[in-house]
C-alpha positions as CSV (number, residue, x, y, z in Angstrom):
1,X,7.8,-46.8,-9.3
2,X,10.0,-43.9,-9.7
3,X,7.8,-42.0,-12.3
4,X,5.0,-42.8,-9.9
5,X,7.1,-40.8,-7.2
6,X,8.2,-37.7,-9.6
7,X,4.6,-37.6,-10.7
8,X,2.7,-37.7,-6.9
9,X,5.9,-34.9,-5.6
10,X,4.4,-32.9,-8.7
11,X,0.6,-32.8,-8.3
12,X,1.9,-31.7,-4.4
13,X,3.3,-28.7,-5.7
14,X,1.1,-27.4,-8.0
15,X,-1.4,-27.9,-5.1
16,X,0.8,-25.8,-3.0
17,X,1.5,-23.1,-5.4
18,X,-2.2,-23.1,-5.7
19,X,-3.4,-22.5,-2.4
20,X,-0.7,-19.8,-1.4
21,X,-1.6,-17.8,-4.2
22,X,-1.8,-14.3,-2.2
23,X,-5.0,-13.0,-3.6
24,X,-8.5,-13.2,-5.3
25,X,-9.4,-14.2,-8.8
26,X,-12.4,-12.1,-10.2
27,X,-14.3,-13.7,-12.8
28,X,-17.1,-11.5,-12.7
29,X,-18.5,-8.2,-15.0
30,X,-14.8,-6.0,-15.8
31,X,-14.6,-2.9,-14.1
32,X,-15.0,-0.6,-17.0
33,X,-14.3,2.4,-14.6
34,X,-13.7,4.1,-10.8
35,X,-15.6,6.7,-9.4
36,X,-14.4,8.7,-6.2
37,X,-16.2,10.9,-4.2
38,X,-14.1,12.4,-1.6
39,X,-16.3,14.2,0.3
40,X,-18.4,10.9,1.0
41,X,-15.6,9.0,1.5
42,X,-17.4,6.5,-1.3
43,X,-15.3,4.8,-3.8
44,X,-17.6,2.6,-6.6
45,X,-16.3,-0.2,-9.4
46,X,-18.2,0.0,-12.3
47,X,-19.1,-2.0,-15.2
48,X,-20.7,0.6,-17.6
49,X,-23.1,2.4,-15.1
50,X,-23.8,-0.9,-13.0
51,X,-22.2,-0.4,-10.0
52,X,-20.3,-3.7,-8.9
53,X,-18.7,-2.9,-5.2
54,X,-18.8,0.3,-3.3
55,X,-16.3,0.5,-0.7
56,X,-15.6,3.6,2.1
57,X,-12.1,5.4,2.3
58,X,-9.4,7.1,4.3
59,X,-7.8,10.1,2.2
60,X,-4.6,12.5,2.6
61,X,-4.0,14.5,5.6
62,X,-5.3,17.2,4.4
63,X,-8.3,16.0,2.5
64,X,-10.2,19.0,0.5
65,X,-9.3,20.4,-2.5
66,X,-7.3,19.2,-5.3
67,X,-3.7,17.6,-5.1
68,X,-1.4,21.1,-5.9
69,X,2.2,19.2,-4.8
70,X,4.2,16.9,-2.9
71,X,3.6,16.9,0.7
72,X,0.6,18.9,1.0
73,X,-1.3,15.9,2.1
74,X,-4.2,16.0,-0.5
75,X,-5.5,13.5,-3.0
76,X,-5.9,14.4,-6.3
77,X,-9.2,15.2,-8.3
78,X,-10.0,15.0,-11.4
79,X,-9.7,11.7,-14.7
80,X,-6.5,9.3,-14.1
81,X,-5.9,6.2,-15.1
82,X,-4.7,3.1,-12.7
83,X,-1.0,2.8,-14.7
84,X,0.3,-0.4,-12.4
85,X,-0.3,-2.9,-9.6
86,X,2.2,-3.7,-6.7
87,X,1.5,-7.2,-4.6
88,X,4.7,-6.3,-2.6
89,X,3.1,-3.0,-1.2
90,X,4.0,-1.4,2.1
91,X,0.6,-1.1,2.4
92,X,-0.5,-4.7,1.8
93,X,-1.5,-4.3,-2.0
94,X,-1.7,-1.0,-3.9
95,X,-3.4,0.1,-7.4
96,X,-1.1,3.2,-9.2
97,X,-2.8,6.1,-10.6
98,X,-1.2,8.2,-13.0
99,X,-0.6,11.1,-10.8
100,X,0.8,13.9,-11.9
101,X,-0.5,14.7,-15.5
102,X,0.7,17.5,-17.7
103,X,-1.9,19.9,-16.2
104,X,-0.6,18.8,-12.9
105,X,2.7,19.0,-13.4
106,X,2.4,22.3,-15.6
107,X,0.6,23.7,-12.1
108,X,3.1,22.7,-9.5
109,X,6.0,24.0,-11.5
110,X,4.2,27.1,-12.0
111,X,4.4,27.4,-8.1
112,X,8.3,26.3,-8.1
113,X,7.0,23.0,-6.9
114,X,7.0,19.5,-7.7
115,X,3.7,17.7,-8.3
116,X,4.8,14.6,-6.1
117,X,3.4,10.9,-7.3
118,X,2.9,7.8,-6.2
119,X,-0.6,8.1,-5.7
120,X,-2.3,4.8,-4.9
121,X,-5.8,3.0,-4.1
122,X,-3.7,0.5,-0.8
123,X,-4.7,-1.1,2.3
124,X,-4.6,0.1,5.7
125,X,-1.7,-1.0,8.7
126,X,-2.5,-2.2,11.7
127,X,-0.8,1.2,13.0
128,X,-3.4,3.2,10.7
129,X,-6.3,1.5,11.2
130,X,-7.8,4.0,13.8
131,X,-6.8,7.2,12.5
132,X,-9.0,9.1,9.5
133,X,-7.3,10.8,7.1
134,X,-4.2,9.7,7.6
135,X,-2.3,9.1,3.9
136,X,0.1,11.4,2.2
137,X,-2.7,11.8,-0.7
138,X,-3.4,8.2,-1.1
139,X,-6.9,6.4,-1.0
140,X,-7.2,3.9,1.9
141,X,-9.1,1.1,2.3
142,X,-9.3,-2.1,4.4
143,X,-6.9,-5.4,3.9
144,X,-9.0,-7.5,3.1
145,X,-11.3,-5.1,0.3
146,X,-8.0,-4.3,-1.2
147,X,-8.2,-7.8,-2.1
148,X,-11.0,-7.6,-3.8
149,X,-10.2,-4.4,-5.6
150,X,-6.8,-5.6,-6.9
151,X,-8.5,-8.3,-8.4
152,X,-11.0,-6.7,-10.1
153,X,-9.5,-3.5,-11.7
154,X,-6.7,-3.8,-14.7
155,X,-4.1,-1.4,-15.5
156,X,-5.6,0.9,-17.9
157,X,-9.2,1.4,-16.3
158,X,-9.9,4.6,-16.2
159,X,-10.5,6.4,-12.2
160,X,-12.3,9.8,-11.7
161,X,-11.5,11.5,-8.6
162,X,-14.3,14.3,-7.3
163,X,-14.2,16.5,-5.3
């Protein structure tokens, strides 16, 4: 009777830890690569040249032109790489791009500035969700599509950021 017990208690938790798992499996085609276009406000997950999801965007503050350094409220352009995921985000879920390369860190200094970081693909707050343009350099979309993005890109898929 006992083992009957130990065994139904469990099969009840692994239940539970399945259903409250936070977000998404993917099990479709991998995202072989990001493409952003700013100036559409049109982010697309690709496998190959397929296009898989397109999704649209909020940007920095100060949205045209290339990232220089921290603070000036522009999101970078140019190839990246998404270098981490973070399902404990202040901004529901994020995806890290390598922000600042050596080119970009090699340009800020130049100025007597630093490059920043912490660029990420997040979710929007509640508090944000009216506003355009309204990150520090970061690319913005909706809860529940960040979802779906953070379970379909990997660390290591490459992102290209245009202009």
């Amino acid at each position: 009777m006992m083992n009957r017990r130990t065994f139904t208690s469990a099969a009840a938790l692994f239940a539970l830890a399945a259903c409250s798992n936070k977000f998404p499996v993917y099990t479709g085609p991998r995202v072989t690569s990001v493409i952003v276009q700013k100036a559409r406000r049109e982010m697309f997950l690709l496998n190959d040249r397929t296009v898989l999801k397109s999704y649209q965007f909020d940007l920095g503050f100060a949205p045209e032109g290339h990232k220089q350094f921290e603070g000036d409220g522009k999101t970078p352009e140019g190839s990246y790489w998404v270098d981490r995921k973070n399902p404990n985000s202040s901004f529901y879920l994020s995806v890290g791009i390598d922000y600042p390369n050596a080119q970009d860190r090699a340009a800020a200094q130049a100025m007597g500035r630093s490059p920043g970081g912490d660029i990420f693909i997040h979710g929007t707050p509640k508090r944000f969700a009216r506003q355009t343009d309204w990150t520090a350099g970061c690319i913005a979309v909706r809860d529940r599509e960040m979802e779906d993005i953070y379970a379909m890109i990997d660390i290591g898929t490459p992102i290209h950021i245009l202009a």
